[in-house]
N, C-alpha and C positions, 0 to 999 in steps of 0.2 A: 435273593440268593438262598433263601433255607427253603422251599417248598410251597407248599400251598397253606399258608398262615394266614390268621384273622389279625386284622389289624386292630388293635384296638384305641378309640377313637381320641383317648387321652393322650398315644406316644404323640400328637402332634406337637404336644407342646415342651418334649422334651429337643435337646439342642447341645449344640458346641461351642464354646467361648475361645476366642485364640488372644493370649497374652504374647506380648512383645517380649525378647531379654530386656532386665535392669542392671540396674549395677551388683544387685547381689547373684541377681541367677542369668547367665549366659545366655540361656537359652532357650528354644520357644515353646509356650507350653500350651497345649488345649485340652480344657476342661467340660465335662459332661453338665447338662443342668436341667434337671426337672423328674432324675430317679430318685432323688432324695423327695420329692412333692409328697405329702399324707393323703393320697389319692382314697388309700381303702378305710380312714379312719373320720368316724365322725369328730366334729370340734370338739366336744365332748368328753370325746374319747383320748385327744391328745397328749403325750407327758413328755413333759420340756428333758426330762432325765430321760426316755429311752429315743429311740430310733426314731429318726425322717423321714418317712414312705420306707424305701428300702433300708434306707441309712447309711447311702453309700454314693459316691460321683465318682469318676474313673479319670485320667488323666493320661495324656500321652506328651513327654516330652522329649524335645527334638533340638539338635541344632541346626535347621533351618528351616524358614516358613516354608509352608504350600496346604492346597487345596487336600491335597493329600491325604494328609494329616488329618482334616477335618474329615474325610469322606471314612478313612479309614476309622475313628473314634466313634462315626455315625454306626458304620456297620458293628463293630463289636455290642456297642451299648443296644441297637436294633435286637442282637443273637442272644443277648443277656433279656433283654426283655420277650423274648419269644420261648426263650430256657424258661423264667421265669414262671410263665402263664402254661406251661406243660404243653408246650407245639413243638416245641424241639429239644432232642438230648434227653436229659433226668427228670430234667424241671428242679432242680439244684443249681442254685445259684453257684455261678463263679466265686473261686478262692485262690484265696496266696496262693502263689506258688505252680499254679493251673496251668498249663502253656496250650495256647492256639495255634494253629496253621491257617494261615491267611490266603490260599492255594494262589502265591505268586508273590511278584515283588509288593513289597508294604508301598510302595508309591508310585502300583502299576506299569513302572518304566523297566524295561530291562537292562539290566546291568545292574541292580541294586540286588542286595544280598540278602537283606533282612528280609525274611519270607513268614516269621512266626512272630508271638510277642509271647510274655510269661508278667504273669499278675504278680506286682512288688508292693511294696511298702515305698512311698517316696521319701528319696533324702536330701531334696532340695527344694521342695514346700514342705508347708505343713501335712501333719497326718489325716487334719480336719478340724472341724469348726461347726459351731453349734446356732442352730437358728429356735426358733419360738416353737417350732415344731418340734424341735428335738435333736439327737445327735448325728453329725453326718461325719463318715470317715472318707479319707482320699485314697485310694490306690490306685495304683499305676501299669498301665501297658508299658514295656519295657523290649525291645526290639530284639529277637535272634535269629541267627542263619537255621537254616535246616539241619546242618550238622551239630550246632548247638542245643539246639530241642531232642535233637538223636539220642547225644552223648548225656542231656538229663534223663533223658526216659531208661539207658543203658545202664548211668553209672550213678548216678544221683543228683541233685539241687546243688547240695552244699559244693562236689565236684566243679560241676558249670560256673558256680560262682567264684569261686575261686579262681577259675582262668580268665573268668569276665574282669577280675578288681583291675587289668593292665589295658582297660577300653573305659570310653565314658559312662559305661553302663551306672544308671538306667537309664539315660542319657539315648534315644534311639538314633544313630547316625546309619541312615540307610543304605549307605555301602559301605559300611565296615566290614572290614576282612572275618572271615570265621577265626574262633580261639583257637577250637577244637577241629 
């Protein structure tokens, strides 16, 4: 879906993790694995105190399973690794706060509303967790209407949030009404 890209031969072994709810967190959540991997660094070169490849894994959580889910976390993490490597956009990595259009329903079905996501901070895992390699942070794809990406880009972040605190937000519930 981004053009004519070179693949490179490493994204194979990046992936999706799908966690069930427990009893502390409701809801379903899937997790990116293998952008944190020290791809570009020698052993040698590794420091347990900085970064893990990227230094970063991305999360999309939901209250309810599906394939979806996973397809859709495949594609971002795909566009972030193509941003990356300078084939697509800036070559600037994604940040807080960043919002996508996903040119459709987040779970390809019609009827569902959530059509973008916006890069958060998660508040029902952890922020992240440190491996031998080094440091990895979590953030989060976080689900909004098209008129919710509108009204950030119109009126501001802190705006949109504010009208999200009365939804599960960051919670992505794929036919949720718009705030805004």
């Amino acid at each position: 879906p981004f053009g004519d890209v070179k693949v490179d031969p490493r994204w194979i072994t990046h992936g999706v993790f799908e966690f069930a709810p427990t009893d502390e967190r409701p809801s379903w959540l899937y997790v990116t694995s293998g952008y944190s991997n020290p791809w570009e660094d020698a052993p040698e070169d590794i420091a347990a105190d900085g970064p893990s490849g990227a230094g970063v894994e991305f999360i999309l959580e939901t209250d309810r399973q599906g394939d979806w889910a996973i397809r859709c976390l495949q594609k971002l993490l795909a566009y972030e690794l193509c941003m990356a490597s300078g084939q697509v956009g800036s070559g600037a990595p994604l940040g807080l706060n960043d919002r996508i259009p996903l040119g459709g329903p987040i779970t390809g079905e019609a009827g569902h509303t959530i059509e973008a996501v916006m890069i958060v901070m998660p508040t029902n895992v952890s922020e992240g967790f440190d491996l031998p390699s080094g440091d990895v942070m979590l953030v989060q794809f976080a689900g909004l209407t098209d008129a919710e990406r509108a009204h950030a880009s119109n009126v501001g972040v802190d705006s949109l949030l504010q009208h999200l605190k009365v939804t599960d937000f960051p919670v992505t519930v794929p036919d949720r009404a718009s705030v805004v």
